[in-house]
TORMARLUM-159196 format. One record per residue (C-alpha): residue number from 1; chain; x, y, z. Coordinates in pm, 1 decimal. Layout:
N
[atom NUM,'A',[X,Y,Z]] ...
***
This chain:
369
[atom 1,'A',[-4141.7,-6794.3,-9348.6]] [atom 2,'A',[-3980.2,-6911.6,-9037.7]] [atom 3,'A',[-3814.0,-6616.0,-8963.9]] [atom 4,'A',[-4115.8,-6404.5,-8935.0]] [atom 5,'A',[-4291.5,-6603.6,-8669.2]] [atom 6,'A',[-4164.4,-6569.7,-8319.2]] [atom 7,'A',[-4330.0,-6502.1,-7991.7]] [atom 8,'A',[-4647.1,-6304.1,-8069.3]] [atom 9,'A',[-4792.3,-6588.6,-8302.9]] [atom 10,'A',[-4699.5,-6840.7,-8006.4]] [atom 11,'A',[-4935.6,-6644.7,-7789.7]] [atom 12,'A',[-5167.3,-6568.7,-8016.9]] [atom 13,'A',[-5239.6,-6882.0,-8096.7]] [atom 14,'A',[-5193.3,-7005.1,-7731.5]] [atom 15,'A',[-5463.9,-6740.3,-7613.7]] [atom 16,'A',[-5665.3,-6847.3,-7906.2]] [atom 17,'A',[-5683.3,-7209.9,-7734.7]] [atom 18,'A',[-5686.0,-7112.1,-7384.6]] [atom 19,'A',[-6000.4,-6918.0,-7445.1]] [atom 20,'A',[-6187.7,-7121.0,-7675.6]] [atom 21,'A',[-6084.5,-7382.5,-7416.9]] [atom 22,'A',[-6242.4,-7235.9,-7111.1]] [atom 23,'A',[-6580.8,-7159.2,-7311.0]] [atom 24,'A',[-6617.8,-7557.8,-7410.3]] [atom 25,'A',[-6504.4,-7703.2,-7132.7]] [atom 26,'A',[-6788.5,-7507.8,-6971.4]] [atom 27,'A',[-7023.5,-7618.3,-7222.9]] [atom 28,'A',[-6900.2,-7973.8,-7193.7]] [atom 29,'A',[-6962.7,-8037.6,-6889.5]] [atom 30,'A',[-7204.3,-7789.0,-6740.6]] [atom 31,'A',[-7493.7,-8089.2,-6714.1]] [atom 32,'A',[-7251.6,-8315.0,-6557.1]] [atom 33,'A',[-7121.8,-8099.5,-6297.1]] [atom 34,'A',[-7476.2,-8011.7,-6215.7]] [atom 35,'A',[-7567.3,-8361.4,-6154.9]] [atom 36,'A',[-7268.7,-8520.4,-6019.3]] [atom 37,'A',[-7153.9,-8140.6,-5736.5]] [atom 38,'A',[-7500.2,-7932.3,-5749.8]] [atom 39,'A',[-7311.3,-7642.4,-5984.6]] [atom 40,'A',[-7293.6,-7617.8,-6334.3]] [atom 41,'A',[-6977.3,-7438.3,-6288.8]] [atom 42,'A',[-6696.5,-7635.5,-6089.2]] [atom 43,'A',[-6536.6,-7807.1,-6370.7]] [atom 44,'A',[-6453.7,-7439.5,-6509.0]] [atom 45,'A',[-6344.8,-7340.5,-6170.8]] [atom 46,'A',[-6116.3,-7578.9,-6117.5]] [atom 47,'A',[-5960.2,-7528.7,-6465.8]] [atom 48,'A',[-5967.0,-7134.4,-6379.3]] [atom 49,'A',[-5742.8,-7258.1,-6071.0]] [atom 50,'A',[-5487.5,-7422.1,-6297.5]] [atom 51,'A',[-5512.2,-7187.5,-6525.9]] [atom 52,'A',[-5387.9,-6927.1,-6284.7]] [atom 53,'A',[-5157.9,-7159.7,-6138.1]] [atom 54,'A',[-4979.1,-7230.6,-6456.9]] [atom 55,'A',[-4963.4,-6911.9,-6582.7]] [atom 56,'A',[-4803.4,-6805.5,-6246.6]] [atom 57,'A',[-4549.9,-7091.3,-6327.5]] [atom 58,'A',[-4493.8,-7036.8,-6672.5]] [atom 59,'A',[-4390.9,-6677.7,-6670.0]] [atom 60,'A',[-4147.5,-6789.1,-6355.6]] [atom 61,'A',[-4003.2,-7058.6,-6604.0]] [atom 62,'A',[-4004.6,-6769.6,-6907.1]] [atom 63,'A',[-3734.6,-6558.6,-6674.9]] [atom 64,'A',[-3539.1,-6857.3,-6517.3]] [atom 65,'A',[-3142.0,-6873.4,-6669.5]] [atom 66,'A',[-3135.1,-7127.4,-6961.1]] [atom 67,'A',[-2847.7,-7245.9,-6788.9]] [atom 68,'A',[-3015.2,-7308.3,-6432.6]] [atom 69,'A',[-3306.8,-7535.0,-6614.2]] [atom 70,'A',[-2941.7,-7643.6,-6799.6]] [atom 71,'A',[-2850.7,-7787.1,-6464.9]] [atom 72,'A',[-3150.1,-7933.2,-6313.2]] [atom 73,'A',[-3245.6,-8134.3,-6612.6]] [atom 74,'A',[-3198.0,-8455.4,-6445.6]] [atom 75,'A',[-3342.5,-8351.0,-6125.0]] [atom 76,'A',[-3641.7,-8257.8,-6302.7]] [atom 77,'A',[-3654.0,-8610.1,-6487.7]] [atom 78,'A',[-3564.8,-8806.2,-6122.3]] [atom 79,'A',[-3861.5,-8586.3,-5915.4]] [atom 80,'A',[-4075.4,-8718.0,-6181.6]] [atom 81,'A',[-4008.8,-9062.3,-6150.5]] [atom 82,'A',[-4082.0,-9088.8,-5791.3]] [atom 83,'A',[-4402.9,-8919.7,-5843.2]] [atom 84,'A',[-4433.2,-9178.4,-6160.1]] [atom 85,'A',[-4380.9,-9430.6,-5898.8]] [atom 86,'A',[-4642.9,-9311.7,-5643.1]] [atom 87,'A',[-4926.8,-9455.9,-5869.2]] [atom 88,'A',[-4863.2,-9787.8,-5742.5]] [atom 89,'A',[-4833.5,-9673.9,-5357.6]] [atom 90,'A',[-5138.9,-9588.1,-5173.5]] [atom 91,'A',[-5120.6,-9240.1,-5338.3]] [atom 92,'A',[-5246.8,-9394.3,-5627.2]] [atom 93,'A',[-5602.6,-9381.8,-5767.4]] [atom 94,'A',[-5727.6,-9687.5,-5963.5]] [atom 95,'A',[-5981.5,-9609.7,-6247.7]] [atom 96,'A',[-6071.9,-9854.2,-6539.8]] [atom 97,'A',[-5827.3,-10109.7,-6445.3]] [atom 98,'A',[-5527.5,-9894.2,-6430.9]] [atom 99,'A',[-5358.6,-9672.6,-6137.4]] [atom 100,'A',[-5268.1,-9309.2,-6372.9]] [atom 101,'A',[-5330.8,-9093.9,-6138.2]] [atom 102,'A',[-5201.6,-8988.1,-5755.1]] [atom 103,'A',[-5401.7,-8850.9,-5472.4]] [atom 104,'A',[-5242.9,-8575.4,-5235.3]] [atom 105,'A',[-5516.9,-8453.9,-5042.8]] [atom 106,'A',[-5765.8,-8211.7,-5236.6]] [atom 107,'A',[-5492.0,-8228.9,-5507.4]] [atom 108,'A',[-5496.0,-8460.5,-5813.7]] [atom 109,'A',[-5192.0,-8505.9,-6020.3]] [atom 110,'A',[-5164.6,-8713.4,-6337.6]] [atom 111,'A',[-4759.7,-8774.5,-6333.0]] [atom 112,'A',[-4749.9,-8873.4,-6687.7]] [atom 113,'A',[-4757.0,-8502.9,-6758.7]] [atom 114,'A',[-4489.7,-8415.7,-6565.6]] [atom 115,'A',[-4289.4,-8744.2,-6658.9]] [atom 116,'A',[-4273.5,-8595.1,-7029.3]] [atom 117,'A',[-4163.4,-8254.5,-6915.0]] [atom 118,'A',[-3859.9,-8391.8,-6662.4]] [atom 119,'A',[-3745.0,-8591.5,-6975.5]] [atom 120,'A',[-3738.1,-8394.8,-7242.3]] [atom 121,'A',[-3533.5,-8178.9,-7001.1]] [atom 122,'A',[-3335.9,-8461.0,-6885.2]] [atom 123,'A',[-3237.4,-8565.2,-7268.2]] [atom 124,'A',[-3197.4,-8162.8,-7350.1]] [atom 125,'A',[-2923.5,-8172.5,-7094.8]] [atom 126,'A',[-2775.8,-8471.7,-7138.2]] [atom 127,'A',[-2762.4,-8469.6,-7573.2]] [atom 128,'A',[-2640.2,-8091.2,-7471.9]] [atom 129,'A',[-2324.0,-8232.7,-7304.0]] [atom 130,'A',[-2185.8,-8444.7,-7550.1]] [atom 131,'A',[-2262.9,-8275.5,-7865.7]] [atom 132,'A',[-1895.8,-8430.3,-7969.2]] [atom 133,'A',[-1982.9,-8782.9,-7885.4]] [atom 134,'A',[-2277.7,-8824.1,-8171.7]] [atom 135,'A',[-2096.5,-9035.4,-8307.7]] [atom 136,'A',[-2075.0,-9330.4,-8026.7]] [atom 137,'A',[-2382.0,-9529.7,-7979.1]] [atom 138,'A',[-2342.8,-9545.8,-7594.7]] [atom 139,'A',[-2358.6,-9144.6,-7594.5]] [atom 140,'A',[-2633.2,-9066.2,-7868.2]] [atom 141,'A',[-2864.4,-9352.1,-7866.2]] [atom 142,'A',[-2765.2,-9610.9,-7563.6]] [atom 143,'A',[-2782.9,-9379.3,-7263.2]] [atom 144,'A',[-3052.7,-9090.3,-7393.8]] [atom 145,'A',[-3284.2,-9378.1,-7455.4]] [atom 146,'A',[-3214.7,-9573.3,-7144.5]] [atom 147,'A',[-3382.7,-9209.6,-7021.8]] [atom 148,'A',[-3704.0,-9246.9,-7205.2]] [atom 149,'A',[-3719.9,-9624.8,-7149.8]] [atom 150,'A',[-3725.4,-9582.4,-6769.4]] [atom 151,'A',[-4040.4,-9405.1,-6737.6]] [atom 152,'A',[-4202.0,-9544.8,-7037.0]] [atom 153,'A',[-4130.8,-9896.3,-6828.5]] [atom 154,'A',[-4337.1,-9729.7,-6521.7]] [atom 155,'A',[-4622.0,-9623.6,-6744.7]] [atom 156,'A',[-4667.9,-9999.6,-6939.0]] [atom 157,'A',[-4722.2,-10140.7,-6606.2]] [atom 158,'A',[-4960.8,-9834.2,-6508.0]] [atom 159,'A',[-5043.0,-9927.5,-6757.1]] [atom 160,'A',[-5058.1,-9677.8,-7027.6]] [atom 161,'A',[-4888.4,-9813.3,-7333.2]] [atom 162,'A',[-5043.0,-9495.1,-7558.1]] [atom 163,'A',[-4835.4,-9218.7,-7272.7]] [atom 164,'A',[-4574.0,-9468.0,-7320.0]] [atom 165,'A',[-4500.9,-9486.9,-7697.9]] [atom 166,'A',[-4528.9,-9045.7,-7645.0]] [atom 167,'A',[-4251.7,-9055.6,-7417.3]] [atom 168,'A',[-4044.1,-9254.3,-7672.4]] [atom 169,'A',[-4157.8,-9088.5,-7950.2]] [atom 170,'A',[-4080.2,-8740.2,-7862.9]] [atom 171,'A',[-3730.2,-8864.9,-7721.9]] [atom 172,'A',[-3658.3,-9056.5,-8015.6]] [atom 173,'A',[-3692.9,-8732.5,-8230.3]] [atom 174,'A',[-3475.3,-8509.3,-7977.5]] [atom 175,'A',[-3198.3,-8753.4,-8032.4]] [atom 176,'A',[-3233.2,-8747.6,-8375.2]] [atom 177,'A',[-3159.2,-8382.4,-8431.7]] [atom 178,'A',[-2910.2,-8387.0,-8180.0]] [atom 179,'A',[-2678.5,-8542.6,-8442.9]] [atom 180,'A',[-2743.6,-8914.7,-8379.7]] [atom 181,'A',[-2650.6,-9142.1,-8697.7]] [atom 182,'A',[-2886.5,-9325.0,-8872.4]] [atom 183,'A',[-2765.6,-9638.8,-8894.5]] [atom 184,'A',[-2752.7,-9669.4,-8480.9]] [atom 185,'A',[-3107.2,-9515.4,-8531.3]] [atom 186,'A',[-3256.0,-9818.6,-8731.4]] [atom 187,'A',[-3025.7,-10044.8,-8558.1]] [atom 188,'A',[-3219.8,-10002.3,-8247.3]] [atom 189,'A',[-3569.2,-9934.8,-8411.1]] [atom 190,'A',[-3496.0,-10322.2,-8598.0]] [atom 191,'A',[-3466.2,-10412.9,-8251.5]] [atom 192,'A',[-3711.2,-10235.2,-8047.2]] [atom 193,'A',[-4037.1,-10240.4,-8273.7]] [atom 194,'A',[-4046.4,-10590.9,-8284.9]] [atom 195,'A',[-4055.2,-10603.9,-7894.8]] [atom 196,'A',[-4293.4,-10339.6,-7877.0]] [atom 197,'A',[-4536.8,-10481.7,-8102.7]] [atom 198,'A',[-4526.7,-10789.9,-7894.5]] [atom 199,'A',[-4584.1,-10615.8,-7608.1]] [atom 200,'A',[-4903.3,-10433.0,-7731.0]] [atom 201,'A',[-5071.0,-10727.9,-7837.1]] [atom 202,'A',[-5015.5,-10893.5,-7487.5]] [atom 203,'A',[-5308.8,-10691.8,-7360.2]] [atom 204,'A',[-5641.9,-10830.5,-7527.0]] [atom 205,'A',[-5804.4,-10449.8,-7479.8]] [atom 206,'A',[-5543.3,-10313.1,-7706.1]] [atom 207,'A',[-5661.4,-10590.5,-7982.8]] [atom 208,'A',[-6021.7,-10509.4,-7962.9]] [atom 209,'A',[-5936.1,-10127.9,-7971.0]] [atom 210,'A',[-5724.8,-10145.4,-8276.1]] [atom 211,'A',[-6010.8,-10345.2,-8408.0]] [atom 212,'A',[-6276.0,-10085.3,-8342.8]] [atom 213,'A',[-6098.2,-9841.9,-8504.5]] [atom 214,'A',[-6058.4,-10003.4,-8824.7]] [atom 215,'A',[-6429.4,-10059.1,-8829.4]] [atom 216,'A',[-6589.2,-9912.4,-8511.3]] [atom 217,'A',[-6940.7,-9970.1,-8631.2]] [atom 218,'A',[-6914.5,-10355.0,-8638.4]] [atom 219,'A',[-6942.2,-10302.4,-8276.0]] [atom 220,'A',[-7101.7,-9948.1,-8224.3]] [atom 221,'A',[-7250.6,-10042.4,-7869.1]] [atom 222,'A',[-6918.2,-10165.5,-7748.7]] [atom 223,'A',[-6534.5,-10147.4,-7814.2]] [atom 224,'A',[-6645.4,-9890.7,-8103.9]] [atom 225,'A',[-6851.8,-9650.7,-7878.0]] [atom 226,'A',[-6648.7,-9402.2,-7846.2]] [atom 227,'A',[-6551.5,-9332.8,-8180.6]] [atom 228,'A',[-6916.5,-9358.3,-8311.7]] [atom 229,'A',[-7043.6,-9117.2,-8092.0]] [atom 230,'A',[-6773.8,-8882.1,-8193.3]] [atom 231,'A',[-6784.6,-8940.1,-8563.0]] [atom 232,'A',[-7205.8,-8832.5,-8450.0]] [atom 233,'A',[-7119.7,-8536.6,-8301.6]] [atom 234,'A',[-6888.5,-8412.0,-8601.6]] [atom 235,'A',[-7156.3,-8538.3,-8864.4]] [atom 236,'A',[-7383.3,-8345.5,-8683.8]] [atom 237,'A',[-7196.8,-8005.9,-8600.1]] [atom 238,'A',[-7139.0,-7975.2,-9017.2]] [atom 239,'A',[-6986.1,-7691.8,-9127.1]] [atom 240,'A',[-7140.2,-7389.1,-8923.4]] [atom 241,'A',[-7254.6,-7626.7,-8621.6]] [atom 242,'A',[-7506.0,-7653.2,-8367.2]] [atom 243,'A',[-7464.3,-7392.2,-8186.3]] [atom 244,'A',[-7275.0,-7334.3,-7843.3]] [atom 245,'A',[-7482.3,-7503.9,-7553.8]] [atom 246,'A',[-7660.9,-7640.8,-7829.8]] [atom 247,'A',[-7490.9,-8008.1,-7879.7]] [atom 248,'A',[-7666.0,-8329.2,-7808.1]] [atom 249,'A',[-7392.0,-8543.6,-7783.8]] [atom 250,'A',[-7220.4,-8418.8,-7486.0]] [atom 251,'A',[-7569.6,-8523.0,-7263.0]] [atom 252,'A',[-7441.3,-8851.5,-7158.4]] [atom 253,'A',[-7397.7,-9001.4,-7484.6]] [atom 254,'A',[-7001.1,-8882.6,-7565.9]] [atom 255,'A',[-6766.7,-9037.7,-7293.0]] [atom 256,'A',[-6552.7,-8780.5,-7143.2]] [atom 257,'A',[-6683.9,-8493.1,-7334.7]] [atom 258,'A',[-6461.4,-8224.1,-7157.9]] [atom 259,'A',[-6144.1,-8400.3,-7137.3]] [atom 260,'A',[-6062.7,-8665.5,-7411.8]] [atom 261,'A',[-6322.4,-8584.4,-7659.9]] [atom 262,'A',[-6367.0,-8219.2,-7616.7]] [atom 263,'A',[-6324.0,-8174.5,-7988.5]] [atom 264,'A',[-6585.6,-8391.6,-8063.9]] [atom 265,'A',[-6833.1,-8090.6,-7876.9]] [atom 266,'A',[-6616.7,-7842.3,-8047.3]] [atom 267,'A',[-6741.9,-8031.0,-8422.2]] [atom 268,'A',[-7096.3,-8002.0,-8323.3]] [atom 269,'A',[-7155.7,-7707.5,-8198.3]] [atom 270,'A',[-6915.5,-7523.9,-8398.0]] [atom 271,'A',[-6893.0,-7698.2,-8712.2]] [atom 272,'A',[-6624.9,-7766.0,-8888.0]] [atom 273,'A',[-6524.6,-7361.2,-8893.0]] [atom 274,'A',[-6463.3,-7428.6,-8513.3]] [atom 275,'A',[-6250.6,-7747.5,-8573.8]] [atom 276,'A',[-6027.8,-7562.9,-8844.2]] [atom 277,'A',[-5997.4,-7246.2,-8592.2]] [atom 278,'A',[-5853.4,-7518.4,-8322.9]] [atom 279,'A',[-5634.5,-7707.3,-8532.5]] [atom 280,'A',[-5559.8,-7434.8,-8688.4]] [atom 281,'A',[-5417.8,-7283.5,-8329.6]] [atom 282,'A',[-5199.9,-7602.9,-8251.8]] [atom 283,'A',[-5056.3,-7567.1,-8617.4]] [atom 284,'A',[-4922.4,-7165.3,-8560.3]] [atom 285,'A',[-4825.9,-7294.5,-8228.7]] [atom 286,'A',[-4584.6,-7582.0,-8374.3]] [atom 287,'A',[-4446.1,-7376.4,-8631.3]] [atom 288,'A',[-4423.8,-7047.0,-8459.2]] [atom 289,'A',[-4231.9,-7245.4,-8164.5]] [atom 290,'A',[-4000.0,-7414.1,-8394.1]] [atom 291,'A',[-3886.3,-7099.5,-8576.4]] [atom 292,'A',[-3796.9,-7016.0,-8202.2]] [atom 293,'A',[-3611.2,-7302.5,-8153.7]] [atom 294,'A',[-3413.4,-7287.2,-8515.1]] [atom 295,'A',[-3317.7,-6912.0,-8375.0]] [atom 296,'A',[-3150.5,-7067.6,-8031.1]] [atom 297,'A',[-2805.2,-6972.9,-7923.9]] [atom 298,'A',[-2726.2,-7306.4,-7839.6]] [atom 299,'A',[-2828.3,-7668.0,-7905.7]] [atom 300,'A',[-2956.5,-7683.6,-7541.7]] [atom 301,'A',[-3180.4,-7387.0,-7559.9]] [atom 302,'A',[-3290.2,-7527.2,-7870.7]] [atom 303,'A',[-3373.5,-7928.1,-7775.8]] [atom 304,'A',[-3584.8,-7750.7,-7508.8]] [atom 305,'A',[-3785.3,-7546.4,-7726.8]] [atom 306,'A',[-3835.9,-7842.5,-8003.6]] [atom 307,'A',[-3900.8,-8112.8,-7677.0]] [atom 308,'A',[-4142.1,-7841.7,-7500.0]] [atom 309,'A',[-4303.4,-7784.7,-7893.0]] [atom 310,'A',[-4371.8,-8159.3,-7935.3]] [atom 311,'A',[-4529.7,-8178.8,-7558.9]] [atom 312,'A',[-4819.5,-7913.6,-7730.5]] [atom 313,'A',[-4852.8,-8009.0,-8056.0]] [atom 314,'A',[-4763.9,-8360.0,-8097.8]] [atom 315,'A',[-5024.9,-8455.2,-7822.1]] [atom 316,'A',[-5255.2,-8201.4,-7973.7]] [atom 317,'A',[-5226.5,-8418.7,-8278.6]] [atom 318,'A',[-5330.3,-8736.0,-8104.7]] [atom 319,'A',[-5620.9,-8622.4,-7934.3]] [atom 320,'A',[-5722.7,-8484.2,-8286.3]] [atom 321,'A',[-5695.1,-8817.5,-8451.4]] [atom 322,'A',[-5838.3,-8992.0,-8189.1]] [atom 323,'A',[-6115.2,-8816.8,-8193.7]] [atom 324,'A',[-6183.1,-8788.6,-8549.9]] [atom 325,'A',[-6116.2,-9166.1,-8603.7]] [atom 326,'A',[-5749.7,-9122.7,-8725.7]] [atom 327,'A',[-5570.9,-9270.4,-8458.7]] [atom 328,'A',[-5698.3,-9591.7,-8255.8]] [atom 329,'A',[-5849.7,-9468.2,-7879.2]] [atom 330,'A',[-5603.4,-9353.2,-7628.2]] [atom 331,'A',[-5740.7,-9125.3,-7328.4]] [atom 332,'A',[-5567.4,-8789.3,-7359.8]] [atom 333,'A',[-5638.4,-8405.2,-7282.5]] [atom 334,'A',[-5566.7,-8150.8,-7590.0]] [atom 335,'A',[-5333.8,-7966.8,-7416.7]] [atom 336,'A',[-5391.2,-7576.9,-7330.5]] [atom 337,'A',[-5765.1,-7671.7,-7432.8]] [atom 338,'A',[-5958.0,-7939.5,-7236.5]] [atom 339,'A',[-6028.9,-7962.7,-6857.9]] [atom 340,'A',[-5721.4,-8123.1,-6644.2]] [atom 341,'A',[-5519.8,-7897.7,-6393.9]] [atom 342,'A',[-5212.4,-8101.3,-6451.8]] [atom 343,'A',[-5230.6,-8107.6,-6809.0]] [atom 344,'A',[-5292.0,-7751.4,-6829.3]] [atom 345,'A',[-5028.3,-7662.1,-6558.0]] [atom 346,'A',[-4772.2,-7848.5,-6766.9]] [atom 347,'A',[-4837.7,-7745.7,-7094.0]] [atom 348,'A',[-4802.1,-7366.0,-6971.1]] [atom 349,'A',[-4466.5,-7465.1,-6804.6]] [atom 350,'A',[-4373.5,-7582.8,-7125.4]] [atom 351,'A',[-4481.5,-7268.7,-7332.3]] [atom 352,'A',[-4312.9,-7095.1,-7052.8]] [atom 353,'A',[-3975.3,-7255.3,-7192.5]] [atom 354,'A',[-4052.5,-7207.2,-7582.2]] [atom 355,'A',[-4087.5,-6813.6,-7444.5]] [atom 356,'A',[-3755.6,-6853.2,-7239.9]] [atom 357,'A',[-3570.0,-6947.0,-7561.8]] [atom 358,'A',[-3747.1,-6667.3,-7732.3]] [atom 359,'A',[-3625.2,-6410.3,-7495.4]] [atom 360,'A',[-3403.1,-6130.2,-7622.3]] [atom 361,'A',[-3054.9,-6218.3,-7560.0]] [atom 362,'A',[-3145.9,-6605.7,-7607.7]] [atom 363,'A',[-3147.1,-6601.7,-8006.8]] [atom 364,'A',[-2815.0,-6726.5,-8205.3]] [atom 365,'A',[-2737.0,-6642.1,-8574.2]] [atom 366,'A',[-2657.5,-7019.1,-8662.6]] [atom 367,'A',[-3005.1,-7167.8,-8640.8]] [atom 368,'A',[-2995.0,-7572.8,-8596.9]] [atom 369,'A',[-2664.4,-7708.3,-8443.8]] 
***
């Protein structure tokens, strides 16, 4: 099966998102806009704007030399750092008790996106160049995850312990198919979960939203809000939905309707058809880019396609659960779908590299090294 998908499922089922996208983040936040800038239609402007932007970038990255983004893997991961670290300057914009976001002018970047794209390309590189060293813990686990930790250090203090546990999830699975044994792998995991529980449960926030989410209607006016109101809007979308335009929930009752819980509208005015016809999407989009990545000359080409894969799909995934009560709250975009430039800048940069790999010329006859 693998070897029949390639590039034109990829963008099918990226076009499929991009323009479902644009319709419901219009619908999403039409009343908001209105009220909060005087037009119904800046939100989908502005995501127009990154939209262009990215594909601009994107088709640039497609046509690059594997081996140029070979050699500025680390460069990438280092640029990102220092805009990491420009959340807690001035720069940075404080919003619910935590500083995620930098201001540069009109411009407003969310460096967590670009934090996972500099180190998956970062680890690509580095697990790339020592391919023969798997076998030393320093090499495979030690140093690649002394990458991930750095920035997944910056973003607990941001903090953002859900963008955090991404970073190291993603990384942990890159290293893992690079060859990495298993016993250094639950070595460290013995080691790390432990610590990682402990610090979760430092914040009292993260308590009461694990809480909510095992039973968010012991508190449905409070820390289980959010995921009442969504659970609403899919119980009331049903299988055909609502209608577009047409949901309820979206008018001030679902927090961040066109960004976090953008599915949520999707369920209700859709119906579950709608929701299948997403997920649906992300699930071609995984598969079709891993079949890339198993075709990869190289084990570089290939850790970038399966790193740039799990940026789409693997977030994807969380916003899913998140918003159908799966996963406990965290505040993230669905990539290539709901409003946010910098997501949607970053997730076409990173479809731009899946298409890279893809390129004639860029496919080996060994599959998975």
């Amino acid at each position: 099966m693998l070897k029949r998908l390639g590039i034109a499922q990829l963008l099918v089922a990226a076009a499929i998102l991009i323009g479902t996208g644009l319709v419901m983040v219009y619908s999403a936040s039409a009343l908001r806009a209105e009220l909060r800038f005087g037009s119904s239609s800046i939100y989908l402007v502005r995501q127009l704007t990154g939209l262009i932007v990215g594909l601009g970038v994107a088709l640039a990255v497609s046509r690059i030399p594997m081996q140029w983004i070979r050699r500025f893997g680390y460069v990438a991961w280092f640029g990102a750092i220092l805009v990491l670290i420009a959340t807690f300057s001035p720069l940075g914009i404080e919003a619910n008790g935590a500083r995620r976001w930098i201001q540069v002018g009109p411009l407003i970047l969310q460096p967590l996106e670009l934090v996972k794209l500099g180190t998956v390309l970062a680890l690509a590189q580095w697990l790339a160049a020592h391919q023969n060293n798997m076998s030393d813990y320093r090499m495979a686990v030690g140093i690649p995850l002394t990458i991930a930790a750095i920035p997944a250090a910056l973003l607990m203090l941001q903090p953002d312990f859900g963008g955090a546990m991404m970073v190291i999830i993603f990384s942990v699975t890159l290293i893992y198919i690079a060859g990495a044994r298993w016993g250094h792998l639950i070595a460290t995991g013995a080691v790390a979960l432990p610590l990682l529980a402990f610090i979760a449960v430092q914040r009292s926030y993260r308590i009461f939203r694990l809480e909510s989410f095992l039973n968010p209607w012991a508190d449905p006016f409070g820390e289980g809000y959010q995921l009442v109101q969504s659970l609403i809007a899919f119980g009331a979308g049903g299988v055909g939905g609502s209608g577009l335009g047409a949901g309820q929930q979206k008018l001030g009752y679902l927090p961040e309707a066109h960004t976090d819980f953008i599915l949520s509208v999707v369920g209700e005015e859709t119906g579950l058809i709608g929701v299948v016809i997403v997920l649906g999407s992300f699930a071609l989009l995984g598969v079709a880019a891993i079949a890339i990545a198993s075709r990869a000359k190289d084990f570089h080409s290939m850790a970038v396609a399966v790193g740039a894969s799990l940026l789409l799909w693997l977030q994807g995934l969380v916003n899913g659960g998140v918003a159908m009560g799966l996963l406990p709250t965290k505040g993230t975009t669905l990539p290539l779908f709901s409003y946010g430039r910098s997501s949607l800048v970053v997730s076409l940069i990173a479809l731009g590299l899946v298409m890279n790999v893809a390129r004639p010329g860029k496919r080996g006859r060994s599959g998975w090294r």
